[in-house]
N, C-alpha and C positions, 0 to 999 in steps of 0.2 A: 820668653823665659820667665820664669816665675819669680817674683819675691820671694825672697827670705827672711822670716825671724828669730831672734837668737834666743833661748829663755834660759839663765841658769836656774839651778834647783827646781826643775820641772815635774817632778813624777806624783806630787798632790800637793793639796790647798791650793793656793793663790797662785802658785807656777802652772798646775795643770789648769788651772779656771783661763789663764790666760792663753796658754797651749790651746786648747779647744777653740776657743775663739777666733785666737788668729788663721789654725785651721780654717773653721769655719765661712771665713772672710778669703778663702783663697791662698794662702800664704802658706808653703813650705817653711819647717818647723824646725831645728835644728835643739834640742836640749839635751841637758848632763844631770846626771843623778848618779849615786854613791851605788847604786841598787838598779843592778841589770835584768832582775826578775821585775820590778818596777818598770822600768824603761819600756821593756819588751810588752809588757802590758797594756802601755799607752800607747805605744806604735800600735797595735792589732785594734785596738779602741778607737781610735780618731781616724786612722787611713781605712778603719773598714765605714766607718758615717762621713767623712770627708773624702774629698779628691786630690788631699793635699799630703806628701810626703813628709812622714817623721825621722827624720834624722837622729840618730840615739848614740851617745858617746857616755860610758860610766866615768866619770868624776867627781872624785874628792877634792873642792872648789875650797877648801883649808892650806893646799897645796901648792906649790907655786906651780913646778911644773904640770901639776895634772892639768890647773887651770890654762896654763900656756897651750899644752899639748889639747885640748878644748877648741881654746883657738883657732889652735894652725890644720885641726882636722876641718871647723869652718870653713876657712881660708880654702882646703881642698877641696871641698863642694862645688868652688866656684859659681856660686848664683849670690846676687847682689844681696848683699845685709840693709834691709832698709830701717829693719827693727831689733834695737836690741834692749833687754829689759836683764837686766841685773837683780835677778830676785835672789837668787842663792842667801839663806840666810840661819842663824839659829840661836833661840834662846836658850840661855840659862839661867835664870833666876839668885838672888842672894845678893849679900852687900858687900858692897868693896871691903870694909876693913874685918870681913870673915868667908868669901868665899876661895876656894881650891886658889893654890899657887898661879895654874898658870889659865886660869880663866877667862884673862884679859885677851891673852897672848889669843885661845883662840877663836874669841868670837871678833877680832879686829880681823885674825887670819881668813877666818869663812866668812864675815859681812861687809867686810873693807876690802878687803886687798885680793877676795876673787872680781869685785867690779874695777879695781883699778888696774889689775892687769890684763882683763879680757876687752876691758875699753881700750885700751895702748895699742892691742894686738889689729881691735877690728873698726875701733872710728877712722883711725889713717883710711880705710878703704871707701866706709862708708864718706866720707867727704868728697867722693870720687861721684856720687849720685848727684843727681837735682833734686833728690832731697831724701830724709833719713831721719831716724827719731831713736835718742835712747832714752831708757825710761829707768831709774832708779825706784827700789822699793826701799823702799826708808821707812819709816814709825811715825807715831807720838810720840814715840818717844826719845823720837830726833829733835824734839820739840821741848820735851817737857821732861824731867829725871821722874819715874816713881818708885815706892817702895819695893825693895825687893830687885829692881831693877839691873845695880851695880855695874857693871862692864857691859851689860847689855845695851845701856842708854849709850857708855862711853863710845860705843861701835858706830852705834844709829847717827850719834850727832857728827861720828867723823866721816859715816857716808854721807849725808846732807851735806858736809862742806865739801864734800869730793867731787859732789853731784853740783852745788852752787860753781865750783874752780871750774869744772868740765862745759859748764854752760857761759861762763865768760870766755874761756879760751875758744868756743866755736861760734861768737858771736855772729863774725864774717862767714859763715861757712852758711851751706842748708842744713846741717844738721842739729836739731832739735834735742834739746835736753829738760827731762821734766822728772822732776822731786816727785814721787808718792809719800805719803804718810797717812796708812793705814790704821785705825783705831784698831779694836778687839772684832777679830776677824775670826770664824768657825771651821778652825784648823786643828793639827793633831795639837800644836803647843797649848790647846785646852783644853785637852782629852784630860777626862774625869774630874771637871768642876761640875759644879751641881747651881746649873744654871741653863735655864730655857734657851733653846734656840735661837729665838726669834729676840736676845737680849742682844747679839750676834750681828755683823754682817754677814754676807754671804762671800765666798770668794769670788762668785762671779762679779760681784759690784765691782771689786777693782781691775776686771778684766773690761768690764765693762764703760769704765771709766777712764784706761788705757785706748780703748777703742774708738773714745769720744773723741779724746785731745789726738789723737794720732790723723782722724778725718781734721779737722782744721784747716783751713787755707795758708797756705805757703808761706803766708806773710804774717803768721797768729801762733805764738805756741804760748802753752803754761806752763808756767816757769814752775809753781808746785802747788800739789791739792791734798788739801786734806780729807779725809773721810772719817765718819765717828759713827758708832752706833744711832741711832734714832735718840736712844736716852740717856747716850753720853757714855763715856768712858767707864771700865770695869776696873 
């Protein structure tokens, strides 16, 4: 029986960088995206260069139930979750004492509380393996407030501590929990800066750095990594 891994907000940047890979490595795929012309794009893309099953559910991970119902369509696959990577994420820029009413509300709802309830649904089972890795995509800015930032930082820092709680509570357990914090990465949330490429990382770095800590030995995880551009932060 094949592995499986879970990816939310899969359908580009650093969701799909990670998607292909695990493809790539063997691993039946299971992701959600808002966007079923998206999804179905990626299915024909990866299962036609890999041997590896994409599993495609549309969801709006701002949602409780979509994200639940995410889940429990997992759940029905029945093939063991050995990896799951909580990237679902989105910015918005501006400052707490001038952006939109309810901007808080929903980048806690889509960066928070779709990893906190699709972890609830699918570590219970994952714990059931000899071993098992979730992976949180968090920031720098889980790290660090910057300008313009606002609710966006407030999000980042309450996944890192979601992600720091979820890795004490599985201490005893095989399963592995490991913080990302991705500097400025060459995704849509940069479309139309006027900035070179290569100022950039790539999204495959963090799929690739997902790759690394997940090969480790049984008895080795990292607890969190940073990644920054080459010349530092944008």
């Amino acid at each position: 029986m094949k592995k499986l891994a879970v990816v939310s907000g899969a359908s580009k940047g650093i969701g799909k960088a990670v998607v292909e890979k695990l493809a790539s490595e063997g691993f039946d795929v299971a992701v959600c995206s808002r966007s079923i012309s998206n999804l179905e794009a990626l299915k024909i893309e990866f299962e036609s260069k890999y041997t590896s099953n994409i599993h495609i559910f549309v969801a709006d991970v701002s949602k409780k139930d979509e994200i639940q119902n995410f889940g429990k369509f997992i759940l029905g696959l029945n093939l063991p979750v050995h990896v799951l990577v909580n990237n679902a994420g989105l910015f918005l820029p501006g400052k707490i004492l001038e952006e939109a009413e309810d901007t808080l509300e929903t980048l806690i709802n889509t960066n928070v509380y779709s990893a906190y309830y699709l972890s609830r649904i699918l570590v219970p089972v994952m714990e059931t393996l000899d071993s098992a890795h979730v992976f949180n995509i968090c920031s720098i800015a889980s790290l660090m407030a910057y300008p313009q930032s606002g609710s966006y930082s407030i999000s980042k820092f309450a996944l890192l501590g979601f992600s720091k709680s979820l890795r004490q509570e599985l201490l005893n357990t095989n399963v592995k929990v490991t913080s990302i914090m991705p500097g400025a990465t060459l995704t849509d949330s940069w479309a139309g800066v006027d900035l070179p490429a290569e100022r950039f990382m790539e999204s495959k770095d963090v799929a690739d750095i997902i790759w690394a800590s997940y090969n480790l030995s049984k008895s080795a995880v990292v607890e969190e990594i940073v990644l920054r551009p080459l010349k530092g932060d944008i």
